[in-house]
C-alpha positions in Angstrom: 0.0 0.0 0.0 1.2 3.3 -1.1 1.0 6.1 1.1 1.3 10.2 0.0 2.4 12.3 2.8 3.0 16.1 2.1 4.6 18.6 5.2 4.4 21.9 4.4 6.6 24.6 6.8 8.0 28.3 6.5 11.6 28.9 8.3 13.0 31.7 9.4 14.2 34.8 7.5 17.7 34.0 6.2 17.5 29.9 6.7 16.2 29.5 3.6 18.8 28.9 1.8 20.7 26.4 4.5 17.6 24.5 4.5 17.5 24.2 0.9 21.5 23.3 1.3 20.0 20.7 3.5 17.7 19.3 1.1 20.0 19.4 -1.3 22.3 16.9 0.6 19.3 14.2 1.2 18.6 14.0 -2.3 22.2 13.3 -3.6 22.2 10.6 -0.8 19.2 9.3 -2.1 20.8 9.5 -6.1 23.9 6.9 -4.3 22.0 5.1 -2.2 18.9 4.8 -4.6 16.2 3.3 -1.7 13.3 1.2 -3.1 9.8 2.5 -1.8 10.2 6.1 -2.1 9.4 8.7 -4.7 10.1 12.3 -3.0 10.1 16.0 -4.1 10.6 19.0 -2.9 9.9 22.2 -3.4 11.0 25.6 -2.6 7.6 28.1 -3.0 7.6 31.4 -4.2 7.2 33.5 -1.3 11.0 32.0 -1.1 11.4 30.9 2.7 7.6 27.9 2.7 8.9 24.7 1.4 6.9 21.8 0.4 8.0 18.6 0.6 5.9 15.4 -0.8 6.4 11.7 -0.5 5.2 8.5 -1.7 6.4 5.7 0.4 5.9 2.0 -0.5 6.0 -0.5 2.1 6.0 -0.3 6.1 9.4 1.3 6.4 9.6 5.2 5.5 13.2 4.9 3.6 14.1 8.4 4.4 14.0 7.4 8.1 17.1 5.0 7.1 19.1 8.1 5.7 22.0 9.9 7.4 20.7 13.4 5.3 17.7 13.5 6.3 18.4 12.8 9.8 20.9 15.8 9.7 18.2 17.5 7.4 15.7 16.7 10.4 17.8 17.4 13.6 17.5 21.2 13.7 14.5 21.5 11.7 12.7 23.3 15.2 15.6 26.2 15.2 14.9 27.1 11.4 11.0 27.0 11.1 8.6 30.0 11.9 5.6 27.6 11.9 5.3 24.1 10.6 6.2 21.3 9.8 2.6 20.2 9.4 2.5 16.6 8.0 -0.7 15.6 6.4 -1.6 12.7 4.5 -3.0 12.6 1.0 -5.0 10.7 -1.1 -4.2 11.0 -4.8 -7.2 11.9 -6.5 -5.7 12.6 -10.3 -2.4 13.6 -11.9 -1.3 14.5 -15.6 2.1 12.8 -15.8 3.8 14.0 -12.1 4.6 10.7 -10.7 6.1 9.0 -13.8 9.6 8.2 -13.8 
């Protein structure tokens, strides 16, 4: 079973672009380590400091639990947002080509 979780969070003027830094560094783990179960994005919105991140995880085990990044990405998290993170999960309910590999 397939589950879509999207978090959604604004951080603190001038941590934007550390936290995208951050981000930055779990995906190029991800592109080494290449973790079955997972299909993630993120994305930086235009009011330039509200990120949204969205993941489709595959299985019982959350693989970005497993990686080093996102624990780093993760361990500070509470000293760079304003408000947020607010984890939600989604159901899919249509999509023009966004989750295709």
């Amino acid at each position: 079973m397939t589950v879509a979780k999207v978090i959604r969070y604004r951080v603190k003027p001038g941590l934007a672009d550390e936290n995208e830094r951050l981000i930055h560094d779990v995906f190029a783990e991800l592109a080494v380590e290449k973790p079955e179960g997972l299909r993630y994005a993120t994305f930086r919105l235009a009011d330039d400091v509200s990120f949204l991140h969205v993941a489709l995880i595959e299985g019982e085990v959350n693989p970005l639990f497993e990686s080093a990044a996102f624990g780093a990405f993760q361990s500070q998290i509470g000293d760079r947002v304003i408000d947020g993170p607010d984890s939600m999960d989604v159901t899919l309910v249509g999509s023009y080509r966004f989750l295709t590999s």
